[in-house]
GURO-650885 format. One record per residue (C-alpha): residue number from 0; residue in one letter; chain; x, y, z. Coordinates in steps of 0.001 Angstrom, whole numbers. Example, Ala and Ser with C-alpha at 12.3 -4.5 7.8 and 13.67 -1.06 7.14 Angstrom:
BEGIN
{pt 0, 'a', 'A', {12300, -4500, 7800}}
{pt 1, 's', 'A', {13670, -1060, 7140}}
This chain:
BEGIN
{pt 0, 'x', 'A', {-275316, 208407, 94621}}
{pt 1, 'x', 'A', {-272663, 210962, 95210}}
{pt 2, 'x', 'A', {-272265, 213928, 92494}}
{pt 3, 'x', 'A', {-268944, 212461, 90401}}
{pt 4, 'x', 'A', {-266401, 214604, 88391}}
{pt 5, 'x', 'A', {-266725, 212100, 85884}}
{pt 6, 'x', 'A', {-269215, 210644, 83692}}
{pt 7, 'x', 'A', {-269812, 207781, 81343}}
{pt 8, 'x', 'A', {-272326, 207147, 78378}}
{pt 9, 'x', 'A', {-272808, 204354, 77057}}
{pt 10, 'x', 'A', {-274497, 202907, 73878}}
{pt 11, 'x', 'A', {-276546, 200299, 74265}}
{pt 12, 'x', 'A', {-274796, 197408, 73253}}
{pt 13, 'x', 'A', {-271523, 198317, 75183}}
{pt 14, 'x', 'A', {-274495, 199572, 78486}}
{pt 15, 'x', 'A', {-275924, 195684, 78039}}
{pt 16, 'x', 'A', {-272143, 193990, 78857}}
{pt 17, 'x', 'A', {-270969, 196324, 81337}}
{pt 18, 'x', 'A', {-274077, 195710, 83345}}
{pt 19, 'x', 'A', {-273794, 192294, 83068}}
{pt 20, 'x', 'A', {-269946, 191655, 83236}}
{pt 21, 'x', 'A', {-269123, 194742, 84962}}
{pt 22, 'x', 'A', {-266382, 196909, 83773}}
{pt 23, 'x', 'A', {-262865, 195103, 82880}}
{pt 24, 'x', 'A', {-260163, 195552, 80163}}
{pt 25, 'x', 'A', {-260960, 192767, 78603}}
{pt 26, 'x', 'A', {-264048, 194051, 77009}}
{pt 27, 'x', 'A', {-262080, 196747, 75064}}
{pt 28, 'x', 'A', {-260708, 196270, 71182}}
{pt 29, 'x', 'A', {-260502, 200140, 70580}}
{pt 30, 'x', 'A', {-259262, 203072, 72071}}
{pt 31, 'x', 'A', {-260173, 206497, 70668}}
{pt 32, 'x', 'A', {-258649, 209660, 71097}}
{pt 33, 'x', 'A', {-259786, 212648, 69874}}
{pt 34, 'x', 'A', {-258242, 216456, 68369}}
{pt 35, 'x', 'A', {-258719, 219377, 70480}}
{pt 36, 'x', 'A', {-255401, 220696, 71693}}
{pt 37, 'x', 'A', {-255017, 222078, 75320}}
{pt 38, 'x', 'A', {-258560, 220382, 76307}}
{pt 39, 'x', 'A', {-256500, 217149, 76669}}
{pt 40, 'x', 'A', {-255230, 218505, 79821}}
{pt 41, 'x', 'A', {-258660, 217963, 81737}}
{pt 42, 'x', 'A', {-258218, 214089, 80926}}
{pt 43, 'x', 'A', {-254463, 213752, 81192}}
{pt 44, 'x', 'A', {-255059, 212043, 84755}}
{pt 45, 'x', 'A', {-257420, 210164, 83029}}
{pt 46, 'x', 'A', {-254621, 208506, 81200}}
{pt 47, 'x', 'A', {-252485, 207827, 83492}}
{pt 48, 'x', 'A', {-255112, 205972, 85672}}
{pt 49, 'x', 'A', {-256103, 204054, 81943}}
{pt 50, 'x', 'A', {-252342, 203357, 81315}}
{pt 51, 'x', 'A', {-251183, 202383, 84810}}
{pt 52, 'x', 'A', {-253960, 201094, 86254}}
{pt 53, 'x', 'A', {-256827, 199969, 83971}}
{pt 54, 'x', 'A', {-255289, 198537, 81211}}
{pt 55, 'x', 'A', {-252152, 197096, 83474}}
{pt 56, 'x', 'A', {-251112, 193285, 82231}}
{pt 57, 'x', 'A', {-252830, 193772, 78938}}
{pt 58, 'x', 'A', {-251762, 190570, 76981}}
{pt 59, 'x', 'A', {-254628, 190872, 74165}}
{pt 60, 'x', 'A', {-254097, 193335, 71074}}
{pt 61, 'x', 'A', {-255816, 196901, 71113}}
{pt 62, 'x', 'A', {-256356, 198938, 68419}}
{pt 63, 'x', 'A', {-255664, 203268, 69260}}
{pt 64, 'x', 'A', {-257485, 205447, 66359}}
{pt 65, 'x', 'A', {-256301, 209255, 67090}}
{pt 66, 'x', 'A', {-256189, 212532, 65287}}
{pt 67, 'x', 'A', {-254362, 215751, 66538}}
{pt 68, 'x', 'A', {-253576, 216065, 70465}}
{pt 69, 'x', 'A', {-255406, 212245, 70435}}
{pt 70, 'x', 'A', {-252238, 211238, 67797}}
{pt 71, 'x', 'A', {-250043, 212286, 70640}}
{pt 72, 'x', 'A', {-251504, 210586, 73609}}
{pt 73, 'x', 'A', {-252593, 207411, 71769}}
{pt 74, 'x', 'A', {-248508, 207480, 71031}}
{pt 75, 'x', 'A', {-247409, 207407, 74573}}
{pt 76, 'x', 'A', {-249929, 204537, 74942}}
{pt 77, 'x', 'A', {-247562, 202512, 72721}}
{pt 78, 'x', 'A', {-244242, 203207, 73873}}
{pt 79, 'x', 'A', {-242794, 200893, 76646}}
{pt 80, 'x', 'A', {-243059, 203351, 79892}}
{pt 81, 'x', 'A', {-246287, 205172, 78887}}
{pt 82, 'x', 'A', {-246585, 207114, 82000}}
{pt 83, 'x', 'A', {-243362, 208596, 81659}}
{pt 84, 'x', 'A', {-243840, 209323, 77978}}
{pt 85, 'x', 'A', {-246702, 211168, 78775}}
{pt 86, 'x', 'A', {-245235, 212913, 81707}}
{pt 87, 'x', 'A', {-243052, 214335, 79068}}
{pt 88, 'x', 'A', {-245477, 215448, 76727}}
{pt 89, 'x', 'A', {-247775, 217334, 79296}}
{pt 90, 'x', 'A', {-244675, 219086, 80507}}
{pt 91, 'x', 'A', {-243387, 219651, 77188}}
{pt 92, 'x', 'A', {-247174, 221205, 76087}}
{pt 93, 'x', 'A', {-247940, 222951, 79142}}
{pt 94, 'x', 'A', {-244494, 224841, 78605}}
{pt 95, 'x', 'A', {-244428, 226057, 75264}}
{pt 96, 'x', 'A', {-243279, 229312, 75201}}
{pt 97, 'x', 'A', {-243300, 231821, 72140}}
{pt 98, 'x', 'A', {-242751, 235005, 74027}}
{pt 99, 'x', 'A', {-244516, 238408, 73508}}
{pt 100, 'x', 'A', {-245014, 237875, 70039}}
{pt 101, 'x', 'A', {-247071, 236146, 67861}}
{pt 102, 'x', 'A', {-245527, 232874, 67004}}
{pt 103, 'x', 'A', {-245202, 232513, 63244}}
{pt 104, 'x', 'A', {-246905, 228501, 61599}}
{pt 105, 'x', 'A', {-243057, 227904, 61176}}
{pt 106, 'x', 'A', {-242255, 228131, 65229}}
{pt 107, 'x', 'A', {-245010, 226322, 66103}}
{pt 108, 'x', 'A', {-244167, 223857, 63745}}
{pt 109, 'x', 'A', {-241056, 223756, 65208}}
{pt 110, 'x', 'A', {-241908, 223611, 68724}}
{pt 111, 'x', 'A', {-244556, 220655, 67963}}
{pt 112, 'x', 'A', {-241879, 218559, 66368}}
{pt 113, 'x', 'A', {-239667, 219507, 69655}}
{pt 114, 'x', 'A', {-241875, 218154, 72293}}
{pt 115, 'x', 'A', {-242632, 215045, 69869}}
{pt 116, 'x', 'A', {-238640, 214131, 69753}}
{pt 117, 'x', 'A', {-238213, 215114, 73531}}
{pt 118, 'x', 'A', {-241646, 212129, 74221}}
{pt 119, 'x', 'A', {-239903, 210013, 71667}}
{pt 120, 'x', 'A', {-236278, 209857, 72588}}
{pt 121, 'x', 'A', {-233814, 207534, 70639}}
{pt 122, 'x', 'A', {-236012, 204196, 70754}}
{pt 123, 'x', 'A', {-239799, 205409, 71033}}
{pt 124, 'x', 'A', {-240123, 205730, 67378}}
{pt 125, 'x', 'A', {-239770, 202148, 66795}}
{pt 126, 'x', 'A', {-241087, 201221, 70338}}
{pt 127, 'x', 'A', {-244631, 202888, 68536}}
{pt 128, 'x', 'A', {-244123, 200720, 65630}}
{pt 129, 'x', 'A', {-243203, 197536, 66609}}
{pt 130, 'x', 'A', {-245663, 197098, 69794}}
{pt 131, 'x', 'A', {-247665, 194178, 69185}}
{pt 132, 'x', 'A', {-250020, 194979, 71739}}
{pt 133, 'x', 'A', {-250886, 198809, 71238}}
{pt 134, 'x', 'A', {-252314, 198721, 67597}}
{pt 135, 'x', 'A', {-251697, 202704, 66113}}
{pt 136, 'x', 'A', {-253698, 204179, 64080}}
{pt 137, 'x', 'A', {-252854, 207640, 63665}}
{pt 138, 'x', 'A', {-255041, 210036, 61065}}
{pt 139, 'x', 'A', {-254204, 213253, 58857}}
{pt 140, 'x', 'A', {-255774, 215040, 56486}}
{pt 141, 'x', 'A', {-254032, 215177, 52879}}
{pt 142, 'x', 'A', {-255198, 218340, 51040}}
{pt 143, 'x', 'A', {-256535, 218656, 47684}}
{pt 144, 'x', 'A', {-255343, 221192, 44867}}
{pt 145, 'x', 'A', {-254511, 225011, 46423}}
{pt 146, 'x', 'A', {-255430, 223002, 50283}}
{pt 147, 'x', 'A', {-251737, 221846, 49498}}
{pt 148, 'x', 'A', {-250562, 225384, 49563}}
{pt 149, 'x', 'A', {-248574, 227080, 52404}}
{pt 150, 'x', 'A', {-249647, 230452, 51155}}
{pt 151, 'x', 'A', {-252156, 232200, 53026}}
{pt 152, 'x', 'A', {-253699, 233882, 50747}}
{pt 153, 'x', 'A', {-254151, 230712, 48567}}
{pt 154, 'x', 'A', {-255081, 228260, 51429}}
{pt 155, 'x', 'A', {-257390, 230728, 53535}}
{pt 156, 'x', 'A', {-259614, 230993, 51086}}
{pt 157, 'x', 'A', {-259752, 227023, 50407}}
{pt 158, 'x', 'A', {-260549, 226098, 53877}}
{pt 159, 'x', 'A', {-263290, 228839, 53843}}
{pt 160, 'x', 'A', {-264723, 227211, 50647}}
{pt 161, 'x', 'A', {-264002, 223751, 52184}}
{pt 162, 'x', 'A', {-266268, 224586, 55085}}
{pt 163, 'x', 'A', {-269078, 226423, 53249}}
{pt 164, 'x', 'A', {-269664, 223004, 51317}}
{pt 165, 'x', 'A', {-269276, 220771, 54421}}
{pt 166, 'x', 'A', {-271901, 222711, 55281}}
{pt 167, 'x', 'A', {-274072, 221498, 53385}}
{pt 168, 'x', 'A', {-272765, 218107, 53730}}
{pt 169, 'x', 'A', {-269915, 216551, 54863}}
{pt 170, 'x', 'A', {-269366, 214049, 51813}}
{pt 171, 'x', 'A', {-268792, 216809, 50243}}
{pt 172, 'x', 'A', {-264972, 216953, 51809}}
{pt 173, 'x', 'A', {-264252, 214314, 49806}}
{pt 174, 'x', 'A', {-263674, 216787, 46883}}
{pt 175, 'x', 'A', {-261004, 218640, 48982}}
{pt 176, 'x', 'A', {-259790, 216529, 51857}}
{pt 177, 'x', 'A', {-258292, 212668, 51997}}
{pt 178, 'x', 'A', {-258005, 211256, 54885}}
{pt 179, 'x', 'A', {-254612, 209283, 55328}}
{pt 180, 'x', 'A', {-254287, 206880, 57820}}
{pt 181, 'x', 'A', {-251221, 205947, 59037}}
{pt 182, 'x', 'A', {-250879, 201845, 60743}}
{pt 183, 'x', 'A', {-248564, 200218, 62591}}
{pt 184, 'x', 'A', {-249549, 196728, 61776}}
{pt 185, 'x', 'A', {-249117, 194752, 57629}}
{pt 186, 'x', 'A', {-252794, 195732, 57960}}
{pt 187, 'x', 'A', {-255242, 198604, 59154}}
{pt 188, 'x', 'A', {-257711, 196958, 61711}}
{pt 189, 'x', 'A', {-259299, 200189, 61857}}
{pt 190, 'x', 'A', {-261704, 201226, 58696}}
{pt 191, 'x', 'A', {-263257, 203545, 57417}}
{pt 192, 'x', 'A', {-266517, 203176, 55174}}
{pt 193, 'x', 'A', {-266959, 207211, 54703}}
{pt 194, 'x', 'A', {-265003, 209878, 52791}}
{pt 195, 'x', 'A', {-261930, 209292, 50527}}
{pt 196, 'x', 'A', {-259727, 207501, 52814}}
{pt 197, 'x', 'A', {-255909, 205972, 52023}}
{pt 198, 'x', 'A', {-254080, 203930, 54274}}
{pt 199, 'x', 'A', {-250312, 204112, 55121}}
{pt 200, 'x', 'A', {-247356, 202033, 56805}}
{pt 201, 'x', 'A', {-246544, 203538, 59968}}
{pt 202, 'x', 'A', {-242465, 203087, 60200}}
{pt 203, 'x', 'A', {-239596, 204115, 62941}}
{pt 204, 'x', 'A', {-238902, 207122, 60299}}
{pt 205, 'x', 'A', {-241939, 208669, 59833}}
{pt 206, 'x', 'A', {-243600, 208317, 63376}}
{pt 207, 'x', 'A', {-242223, 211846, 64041}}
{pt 208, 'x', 'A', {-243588, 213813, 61182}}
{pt 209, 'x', 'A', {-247296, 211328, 61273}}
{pt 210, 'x', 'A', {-248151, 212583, 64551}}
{pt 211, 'x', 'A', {-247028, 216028, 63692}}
{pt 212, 'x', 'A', {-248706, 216174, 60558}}
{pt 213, 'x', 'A', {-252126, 214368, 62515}}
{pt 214, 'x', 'A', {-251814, 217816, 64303}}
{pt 215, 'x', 'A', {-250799, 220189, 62193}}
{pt 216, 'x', 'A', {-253787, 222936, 62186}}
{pt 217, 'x', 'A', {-254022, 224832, 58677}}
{pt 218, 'x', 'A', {-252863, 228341, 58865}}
{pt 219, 'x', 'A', {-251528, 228214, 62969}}
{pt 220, 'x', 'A', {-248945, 225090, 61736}}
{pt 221, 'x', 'A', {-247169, 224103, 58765}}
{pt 222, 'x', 'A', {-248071, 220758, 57352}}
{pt 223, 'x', 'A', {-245890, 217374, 56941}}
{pt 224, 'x', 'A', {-244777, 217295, 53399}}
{pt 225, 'x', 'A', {-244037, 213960, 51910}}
{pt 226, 'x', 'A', {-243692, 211747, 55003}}
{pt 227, 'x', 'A', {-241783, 208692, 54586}}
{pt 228, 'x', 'A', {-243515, 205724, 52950}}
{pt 229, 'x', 'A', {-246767, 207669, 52362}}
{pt 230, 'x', 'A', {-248134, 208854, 48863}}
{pt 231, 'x', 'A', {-246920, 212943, 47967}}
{pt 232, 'x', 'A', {-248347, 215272, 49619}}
{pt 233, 'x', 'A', {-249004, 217476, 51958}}
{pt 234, 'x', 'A', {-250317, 216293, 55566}}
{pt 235, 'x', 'A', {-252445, 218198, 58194}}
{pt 236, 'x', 'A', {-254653, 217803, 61141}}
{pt 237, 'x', 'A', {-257149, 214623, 61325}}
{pt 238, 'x', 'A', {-259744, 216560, 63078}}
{pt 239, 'x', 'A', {-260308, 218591, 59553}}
{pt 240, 'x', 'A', {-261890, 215114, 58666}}
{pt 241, 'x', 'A', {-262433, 213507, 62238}}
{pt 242, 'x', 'A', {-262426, 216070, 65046}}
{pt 243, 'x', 'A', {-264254, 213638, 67212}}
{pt 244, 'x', 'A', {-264933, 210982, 64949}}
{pt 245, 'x', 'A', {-268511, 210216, 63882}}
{pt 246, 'x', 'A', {-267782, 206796, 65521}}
{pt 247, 'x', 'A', {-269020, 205045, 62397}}
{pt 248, 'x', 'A', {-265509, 202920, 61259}}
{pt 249, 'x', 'A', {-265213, 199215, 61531}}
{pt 250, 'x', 'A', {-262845, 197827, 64465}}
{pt 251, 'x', 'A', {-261654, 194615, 66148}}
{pt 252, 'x', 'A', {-264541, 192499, 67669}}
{pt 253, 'x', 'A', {-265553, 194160, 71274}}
{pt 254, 'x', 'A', {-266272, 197544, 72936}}
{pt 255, 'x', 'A', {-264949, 200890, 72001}}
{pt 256, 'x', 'A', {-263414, 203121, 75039}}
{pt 257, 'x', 'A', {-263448, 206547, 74657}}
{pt 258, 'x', 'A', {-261895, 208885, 77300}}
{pt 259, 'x', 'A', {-263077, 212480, 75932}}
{pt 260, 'x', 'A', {-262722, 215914, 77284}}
{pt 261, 'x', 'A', {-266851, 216091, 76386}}
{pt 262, 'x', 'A', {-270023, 214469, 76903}}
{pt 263, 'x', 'A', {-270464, 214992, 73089}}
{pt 264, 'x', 'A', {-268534, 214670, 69796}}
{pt 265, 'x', 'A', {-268673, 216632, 66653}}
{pt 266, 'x', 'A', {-267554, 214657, 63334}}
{pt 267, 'x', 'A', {-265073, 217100, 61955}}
{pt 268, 'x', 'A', {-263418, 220110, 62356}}
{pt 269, 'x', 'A', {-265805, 222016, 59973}}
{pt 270, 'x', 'A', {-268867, 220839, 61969}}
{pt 271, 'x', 'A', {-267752, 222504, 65520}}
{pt 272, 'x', 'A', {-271002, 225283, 64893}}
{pt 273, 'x', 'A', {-273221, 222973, 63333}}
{pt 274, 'x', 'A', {-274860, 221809, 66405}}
{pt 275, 'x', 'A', {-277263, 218916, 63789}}
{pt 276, 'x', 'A', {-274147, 217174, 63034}}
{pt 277, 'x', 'A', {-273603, 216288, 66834}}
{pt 278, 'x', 'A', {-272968, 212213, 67203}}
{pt 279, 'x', 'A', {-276317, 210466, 67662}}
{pt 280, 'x', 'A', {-276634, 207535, 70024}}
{pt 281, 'x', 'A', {-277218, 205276, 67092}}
{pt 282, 'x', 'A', {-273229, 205640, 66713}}
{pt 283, 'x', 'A', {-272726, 205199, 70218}}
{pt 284, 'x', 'A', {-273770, 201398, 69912}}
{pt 285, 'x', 'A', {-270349, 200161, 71016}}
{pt 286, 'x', 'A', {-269127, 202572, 72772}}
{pt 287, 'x', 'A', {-268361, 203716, 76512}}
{pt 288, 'x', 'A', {-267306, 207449, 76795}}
{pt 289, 'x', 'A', {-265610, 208855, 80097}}
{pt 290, 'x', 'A', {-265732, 212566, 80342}}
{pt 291, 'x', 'A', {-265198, 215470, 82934}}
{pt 292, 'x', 'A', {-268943, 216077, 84146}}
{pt 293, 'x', 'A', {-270162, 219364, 83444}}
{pt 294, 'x', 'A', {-270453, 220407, 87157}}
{pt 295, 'x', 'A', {-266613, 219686, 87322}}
{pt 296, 'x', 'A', {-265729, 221851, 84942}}
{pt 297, 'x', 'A', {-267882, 224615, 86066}}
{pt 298, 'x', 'A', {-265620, 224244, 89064}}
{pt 299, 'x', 'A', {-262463, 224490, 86915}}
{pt 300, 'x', 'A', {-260354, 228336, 87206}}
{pt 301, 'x', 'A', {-262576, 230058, 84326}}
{pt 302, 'x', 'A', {-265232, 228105, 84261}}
{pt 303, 'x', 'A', {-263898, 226158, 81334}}
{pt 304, 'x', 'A', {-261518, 223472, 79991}}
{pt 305, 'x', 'A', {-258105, 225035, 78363}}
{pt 306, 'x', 'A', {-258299, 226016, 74864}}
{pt 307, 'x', 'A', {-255483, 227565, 72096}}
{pt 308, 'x', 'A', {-257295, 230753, 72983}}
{pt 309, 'x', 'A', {-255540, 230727, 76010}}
{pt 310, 'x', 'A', {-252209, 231423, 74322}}
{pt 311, 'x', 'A', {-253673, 234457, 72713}}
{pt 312, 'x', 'A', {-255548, 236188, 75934}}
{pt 313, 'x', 'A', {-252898, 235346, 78475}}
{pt 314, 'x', 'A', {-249306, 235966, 79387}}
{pt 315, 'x', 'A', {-247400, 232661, 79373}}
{pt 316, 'x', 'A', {-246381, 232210, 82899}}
{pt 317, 'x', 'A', {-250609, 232917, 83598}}
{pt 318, 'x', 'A', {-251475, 230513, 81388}}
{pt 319, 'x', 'A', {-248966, 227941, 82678}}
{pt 320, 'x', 'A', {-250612, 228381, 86164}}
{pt 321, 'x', 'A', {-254054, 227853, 84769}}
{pt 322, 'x', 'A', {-252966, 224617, 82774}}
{pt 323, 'x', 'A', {-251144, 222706, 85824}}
{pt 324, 'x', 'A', {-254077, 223589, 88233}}
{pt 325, 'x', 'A', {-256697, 221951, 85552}}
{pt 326, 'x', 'A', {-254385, 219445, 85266}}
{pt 327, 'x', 'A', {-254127, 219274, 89169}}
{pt 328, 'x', 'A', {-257645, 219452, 89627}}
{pt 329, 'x', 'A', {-258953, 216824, 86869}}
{pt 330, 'x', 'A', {-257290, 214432, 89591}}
{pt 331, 'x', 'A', {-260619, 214173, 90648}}
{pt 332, 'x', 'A', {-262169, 212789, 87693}}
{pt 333, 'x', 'A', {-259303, 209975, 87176}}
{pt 334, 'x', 'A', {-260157, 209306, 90615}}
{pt 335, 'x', 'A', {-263816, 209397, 90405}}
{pt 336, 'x', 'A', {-263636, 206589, 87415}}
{pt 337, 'x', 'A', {-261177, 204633, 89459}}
{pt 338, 'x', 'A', {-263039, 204266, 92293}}
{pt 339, 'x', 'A', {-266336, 203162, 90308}}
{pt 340, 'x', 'A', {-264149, 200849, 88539}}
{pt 341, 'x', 'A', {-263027, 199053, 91607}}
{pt 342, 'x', 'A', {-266164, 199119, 93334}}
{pt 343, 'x', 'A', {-268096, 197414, 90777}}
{pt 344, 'x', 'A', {-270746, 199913, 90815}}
{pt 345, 'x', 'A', {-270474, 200975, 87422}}
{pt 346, 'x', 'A', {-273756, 200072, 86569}}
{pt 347, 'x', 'A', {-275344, 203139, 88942}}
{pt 348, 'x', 'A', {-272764, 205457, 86770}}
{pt 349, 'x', 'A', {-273888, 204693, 83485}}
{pt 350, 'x', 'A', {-275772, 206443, 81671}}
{pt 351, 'x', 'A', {-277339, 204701, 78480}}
{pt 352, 'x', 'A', {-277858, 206342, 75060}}
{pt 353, 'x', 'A', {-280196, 204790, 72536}}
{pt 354, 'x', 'A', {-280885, 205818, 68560}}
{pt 355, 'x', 'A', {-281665, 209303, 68828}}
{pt 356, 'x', 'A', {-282124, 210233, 72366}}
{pt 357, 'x', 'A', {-278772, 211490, 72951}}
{pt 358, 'x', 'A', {-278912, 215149, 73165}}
{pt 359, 'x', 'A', {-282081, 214938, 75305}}
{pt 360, 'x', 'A', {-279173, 212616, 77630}}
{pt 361, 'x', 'A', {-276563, 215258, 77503}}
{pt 362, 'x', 'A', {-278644, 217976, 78988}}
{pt 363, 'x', 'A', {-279496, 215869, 81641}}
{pt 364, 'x', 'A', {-276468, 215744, 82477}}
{pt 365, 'x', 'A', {-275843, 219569, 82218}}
{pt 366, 'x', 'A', {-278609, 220014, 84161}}
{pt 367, 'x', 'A', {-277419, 217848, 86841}}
């Protein structure tokens, strides 16, 4: 077996039909997409393989779940030419530009809600909405009390308090965060069983400002206030309460697919150092996760997968290099999964994950 760019895990439910059934669209009832800005790049060919290829001729319903950057993609899913629509959001991202300054929460804002309206155009708003295949579910954060502020030096200190009790546990966000989910169908056939959680109608008005809000990262962006149809408020990232999701929410009968810039996923924003609050396999059950292997992105300029570190340590027209050549060179893995896709040797890819063996998996993989 030939070293891949690509790998896949799978729990052991989703491991037992892919083995026997191979791998086919069919299988799929979710699609999850997760927060982590510029690291989308290193699966945006993954997409477009997904979009054009894999899930071509999809006549059953699929539900998208998505917070932050996965908000974004999950919405180009949904609109009638998804290729193109994400065409124009890479391009859009890629090119942001804020000069030799530092770019105040209020530009960014601004350029975020930009790029949205140049990937939405007149009729992508409502193309989101009304698609009665491609099921959104799009997630923010609502804050509590002084979380609500735009002040710095009322919210800073907040999210530092926030985090300090997440740390010692992550109910605890329930006291300071709700989550908000916003749905385009009468109902949400995504739930959630964990934290305080509210649902919302997603409509042609507030699609816009949702997804912006779903990425709106406290104290680098301004949050959504009030978006249309949802209670008062004001709306920030979903990764503060699903950064990767903990994979523990109820969906439509049938596998979960997961195309993830990792091999691993961290529940929430607050929970990036705290390396015991890693997804277990247990939560994997369902689930088949694609990723960049780790040898691939050892092989990436840097060594690593973008991050919004890269706007702070390089010049713009540097970092607009770097970003097209990941994006050029994570060909490879959209490739790679195509090709064990149509060979029907997915079964020699996958790698299973049972209860609690997980991390013991992952540095197998690292390793290899």
């Amino acid at each position: 077996m030939k070293n891949r760019s690509c790998i896949l895990l799978a729990g052991a439910k989703a491991a037992r039909r892919v083995r026997e059934e191979g791998l086919h669209q069919g299988q799929f009832s979710t699609l999850v997409g997760a927060s982590g800005g510029p690291k989308w790049l290193v699966i945006s060919q993954l997409d477009r393989v997904l979009m054009g290829a894999f899930f071509k001729g999809r006549s059953e319903p699929i539900a998208t779940l998505g917070s932050s950057i996965g908000s974004f993609r999950n919405m180009c899913y949904a609109m009638e030419n998804p290729l193109a629509a994400l065409e124009r959001l890479e391009y859009g991202y890629i090119h942001q530009n804020y000069g030799d300054t530092k770019p105040t929460p209020a530009e960014i804002t601004a350029t975020g809600g930009a790029i949205l309206q140049e990937v939405l155009g007149e009729s992508g708003a409502r193309e989101v909405v009304e698609n009665p295949l491609w099921q959104s579910h799009f997630v923010t954060a609502r804050g509590r009390g002084p979380l609500a502020s735009e002040k710095r030096a009322i919210l800073a200190p907040a999210l530092f308090t926030s985090a300090l009790v997440n740390a010692v546990s992550r109910h605890s966000l329930k006291a300071f965060w709700e989550r908000v989910v916003f749905h385009s169908r009468a109902q949400a056939t995504v739930k959630f069983g964990n934290l305080s959680t509210a649902n919302a109608p997603l409509t042609p008005e507030n699609v816009r400002e949702v997804v912006l809000a779903s990425g709106s990262i406290p104290l680098v962006m301004a949050g959504v206030r009030n978006p249309a149809g949802a209670p008062l408020g004001n709306y920030r990232d979903g990764g503060i309460t699903d950064y990767h999701f903990d994979l523990r929410f109820s969906h439509p009968r049938g596998l979960v697919l997961y195309p993830h810039f990792f091999p691993f996923m961290v529940p929430g924003w607050f929970d990036k150092g705290l390396s015991w609050r890693r997804v277990r396999g247990d939560a994997m059950m369902s689930t088949l996760l694609i990723a960049p292997s780790p040898g691939f992105v050892e092989q990436l300029p840097f060594g690593k997968i973008p991050d919004r570190n890269d706007f702070y340590k390089m010049p713009s027209d540097e970092r607009v290099r770097y970003w097209k050549k990941v994006v050029e060179m994570s060909r490879q893995v959209a490739d790679d999964f195509y090709e064990i896709w149509q060979t029907g040797r997915v079964a020699d890819h996958l790698i299973e994950v049972g209860s609690d063996d997980l991390p013991h998996k992952l540095q197998q993989v690292g390793a290899a």
